[in-house]
C-alpha positions in Angstrom: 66.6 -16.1 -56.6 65.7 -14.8 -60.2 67.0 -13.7 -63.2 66.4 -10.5 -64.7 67.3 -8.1 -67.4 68.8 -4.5 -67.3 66.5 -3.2 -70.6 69.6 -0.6 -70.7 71.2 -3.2 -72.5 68.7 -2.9 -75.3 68.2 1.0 -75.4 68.8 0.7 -79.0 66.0 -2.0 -79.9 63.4 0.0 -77.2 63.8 3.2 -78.8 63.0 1.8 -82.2 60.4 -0.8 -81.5 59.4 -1.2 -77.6 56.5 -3.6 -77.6 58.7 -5.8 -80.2 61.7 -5.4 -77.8 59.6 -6.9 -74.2 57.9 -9.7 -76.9 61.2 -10.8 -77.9 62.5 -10.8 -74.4 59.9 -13.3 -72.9 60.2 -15.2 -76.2 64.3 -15.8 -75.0 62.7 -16.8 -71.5 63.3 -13.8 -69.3 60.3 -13.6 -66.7 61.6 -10.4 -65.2 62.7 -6.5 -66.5 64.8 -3.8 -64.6 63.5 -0.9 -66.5 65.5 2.6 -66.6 64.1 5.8 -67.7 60.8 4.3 -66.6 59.0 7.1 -66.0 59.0 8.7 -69.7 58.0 4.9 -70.6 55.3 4.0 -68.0 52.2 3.7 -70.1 53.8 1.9 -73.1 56.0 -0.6 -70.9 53.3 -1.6 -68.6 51.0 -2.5 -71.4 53.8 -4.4 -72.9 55.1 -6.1 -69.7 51.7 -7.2 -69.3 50.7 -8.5 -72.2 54.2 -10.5 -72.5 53.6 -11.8 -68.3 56.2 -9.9 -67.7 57.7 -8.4 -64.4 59.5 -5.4 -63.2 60.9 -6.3 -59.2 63.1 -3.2 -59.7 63.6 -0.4 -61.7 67.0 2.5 -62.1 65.7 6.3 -61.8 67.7 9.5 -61.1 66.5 9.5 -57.1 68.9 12.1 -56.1 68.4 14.7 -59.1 64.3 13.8 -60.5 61.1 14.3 -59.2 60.7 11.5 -56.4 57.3 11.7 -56.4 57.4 11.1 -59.9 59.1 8.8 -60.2 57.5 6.5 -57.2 53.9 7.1 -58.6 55.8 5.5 -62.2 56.9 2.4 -60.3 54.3 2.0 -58.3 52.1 2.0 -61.7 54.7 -0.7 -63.3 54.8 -2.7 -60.1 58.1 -2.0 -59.2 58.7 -2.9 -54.8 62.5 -1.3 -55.4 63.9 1.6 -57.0 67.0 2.3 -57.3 69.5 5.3 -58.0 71.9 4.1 -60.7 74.4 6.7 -61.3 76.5 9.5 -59.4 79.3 10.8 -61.1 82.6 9.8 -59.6 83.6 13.8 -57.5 80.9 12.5 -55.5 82.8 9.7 -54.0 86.2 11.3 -53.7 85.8 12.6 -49.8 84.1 11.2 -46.3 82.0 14.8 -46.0 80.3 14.2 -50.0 79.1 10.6 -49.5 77.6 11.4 -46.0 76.0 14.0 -47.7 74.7 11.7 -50.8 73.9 8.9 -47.8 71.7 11.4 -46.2 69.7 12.1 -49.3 69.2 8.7 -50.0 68.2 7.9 -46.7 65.4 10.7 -47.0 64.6 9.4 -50.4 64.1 6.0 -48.7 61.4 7.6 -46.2 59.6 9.0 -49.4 59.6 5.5 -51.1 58.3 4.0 -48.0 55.1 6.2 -48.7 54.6 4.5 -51.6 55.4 0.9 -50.4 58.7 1.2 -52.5 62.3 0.5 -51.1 65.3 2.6 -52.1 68.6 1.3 -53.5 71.8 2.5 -54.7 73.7 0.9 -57.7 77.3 1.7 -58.2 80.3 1.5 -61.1 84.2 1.6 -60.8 85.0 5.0 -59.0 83.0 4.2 -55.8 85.6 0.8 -55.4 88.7 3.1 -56.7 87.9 5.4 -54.2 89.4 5.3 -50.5 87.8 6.4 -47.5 88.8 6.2 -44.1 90.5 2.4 -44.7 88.0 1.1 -46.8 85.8 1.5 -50.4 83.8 4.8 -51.2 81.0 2.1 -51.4 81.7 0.3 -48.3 81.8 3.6 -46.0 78.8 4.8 -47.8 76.8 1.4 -47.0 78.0 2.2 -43.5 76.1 5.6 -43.6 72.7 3.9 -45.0 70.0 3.9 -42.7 68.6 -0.4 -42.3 65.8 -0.5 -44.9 68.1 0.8 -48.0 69.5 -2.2 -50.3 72.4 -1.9 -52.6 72.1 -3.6 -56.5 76.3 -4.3 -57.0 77.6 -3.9 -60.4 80.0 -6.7 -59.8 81.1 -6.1 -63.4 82.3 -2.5 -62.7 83.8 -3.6 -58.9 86.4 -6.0 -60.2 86.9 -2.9 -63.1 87.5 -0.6 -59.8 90.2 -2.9 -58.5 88.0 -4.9 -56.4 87.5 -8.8 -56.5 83.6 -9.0 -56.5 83.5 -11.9 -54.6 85.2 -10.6 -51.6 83.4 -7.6 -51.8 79.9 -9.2 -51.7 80.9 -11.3 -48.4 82.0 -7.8 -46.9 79.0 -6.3 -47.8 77.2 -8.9 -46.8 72.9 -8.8 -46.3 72.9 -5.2 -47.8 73.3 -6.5 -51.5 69.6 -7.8 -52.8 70.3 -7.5 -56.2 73.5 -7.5 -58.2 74.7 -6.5 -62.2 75.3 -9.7 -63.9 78.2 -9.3 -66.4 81.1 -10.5 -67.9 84.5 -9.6 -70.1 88.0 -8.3 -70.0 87.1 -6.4 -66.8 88.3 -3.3 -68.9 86.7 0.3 -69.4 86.1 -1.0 -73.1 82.3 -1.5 -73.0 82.4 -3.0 -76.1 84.5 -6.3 -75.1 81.8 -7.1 -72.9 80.6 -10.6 -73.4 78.1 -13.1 -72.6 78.4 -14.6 -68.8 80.8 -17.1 -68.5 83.0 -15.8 -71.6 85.3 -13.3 -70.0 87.1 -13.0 -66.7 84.6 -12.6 -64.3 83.8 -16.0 -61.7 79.9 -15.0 -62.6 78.8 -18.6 -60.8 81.1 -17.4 -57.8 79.8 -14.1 -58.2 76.1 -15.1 -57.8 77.2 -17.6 -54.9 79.2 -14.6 -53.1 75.4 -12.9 -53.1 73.8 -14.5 -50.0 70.6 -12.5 -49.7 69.9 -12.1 -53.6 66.6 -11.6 -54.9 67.8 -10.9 -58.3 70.3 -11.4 -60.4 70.4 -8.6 -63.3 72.0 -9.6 -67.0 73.3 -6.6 -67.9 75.4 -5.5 -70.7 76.3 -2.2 -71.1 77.3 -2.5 -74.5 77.6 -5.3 -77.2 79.9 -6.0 -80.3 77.9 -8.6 -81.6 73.3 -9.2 -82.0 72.5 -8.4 -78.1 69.7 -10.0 -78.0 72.1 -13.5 -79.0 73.9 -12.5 -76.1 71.4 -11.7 -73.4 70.1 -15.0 -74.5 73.5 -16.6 -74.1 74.0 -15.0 -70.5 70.7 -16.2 -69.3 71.4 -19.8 -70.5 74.7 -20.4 -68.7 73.2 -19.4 -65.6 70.1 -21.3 -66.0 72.1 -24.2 -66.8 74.7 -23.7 -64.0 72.0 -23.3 -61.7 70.0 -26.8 -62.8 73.9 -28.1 -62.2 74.1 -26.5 -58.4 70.4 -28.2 -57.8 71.2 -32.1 -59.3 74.7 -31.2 -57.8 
């Protein structure tokens, strides 16, 4: 398992100064990217990924309402093996007939994606975990409805924000989760009080234990009060340090 960064975290820095922005992201030790947008970006971050020996495992793209092709013949050009759909708005999740509906276009995305050699995932925030279906999560039924190959990335950040403890809901979920949204804070709507991992309420180390078939674990803040890239760095530390305490442990 790795460690990675969500570059929507530093939207701000990338718009003004994108080589700059990867540079000083391999210089705080980050070895791995989950880009977003990627396809308006290709050319510029591949060049700057590569000449900071840095990778992209996965990347966030508007699967359900983009260009597919598009978008795979991007990741495929930035080296990305999983894409994944970060965002549908929460009247999507509100009744069994819309999320089997949303499953099935995801599972045809999926077929696409396996054209190119790419896999097809599905990233949620709070309303799919508000949300009841049928006894159990929006997100939970939907996973049900997934055909085998399709992964989820969980925002455990926006679960616990949805009511859910994130720990609980990665053993449910089980093998399905490959990736997961590293984050930490008041587990509020106020994306501002988000804070460096293991400053807020979140049980990050927990969190990433909960994960048993993790590839990658994303730092992600979705917005910062204080110099993001201090915290990013501070994030990656405690769970580089946590995780040379589990291996002397």
């Amino acid at each position: 398992m790795s460690y990675s960064i969500q570059l929507y975290t530093l939207r701000n820095a990338m718009q003004e100064d994108l080589p700059g922005t990867i540079k000083k992201v391999a210089e705080i030790g980050f070895t791995q990217v989950e880009p977003y947008n990627f396809v308006a970006t290709a050319k510029e971050l591949g060049a700057a990924l590569k000449e900071n020996g840095l990778s992209a495992p996965t990347g966030h793209a508007p699967l359900l309402s983009q260009d597919q092709d598009e978008i795979f013949a991007a990741a495929k050009e930035l080296g990305i093996s999983t894409v994944i759909d970060p965002y549908l708005p929460a009247e999507h999740w509100q009744n069994a007939e819309d999320i089997q509906a949303t499953a099935a276009k995801l599972n045809e995305a999926a077929k696409k994606g396996a054209e190119y050699g790419i896999r097809v995932g599905y990233h949620n925030h709070a309303w799919e975990l508000e949300s009841t279906i049928e006894g159990q999560t929006a997100l939970e039924y939907f996973e049900g409805l997934l055909d085998p190959e399709l992964v989820l990335e969980v925002d455990t950040y926006w679960a616990a924000v949805g009511g859910q403890d994130p720990v609980e809901l990665l053993a449910r979920l089980g093998d399905r989760v490959k990736f997961i949204h590293i984050k930490d804070g008041p587990g509020t709507t106020d994306t501002k009080a988000q804070q460096p991992a293991g400053q807020g309420t979140i049980p990050v180390l927990d969190v990433v234990a909960a994960a048993k078939s993790l590839e990658v674990g994303v730092v992600e803040f979705d917005d910062y009060a204080g110099d993001i890239f201090e915290g990013i760095a501070q994030s990656l530390a405690f769970l580089q340090d946590n995780a040379a305490q589990d291996v002397n442990a």
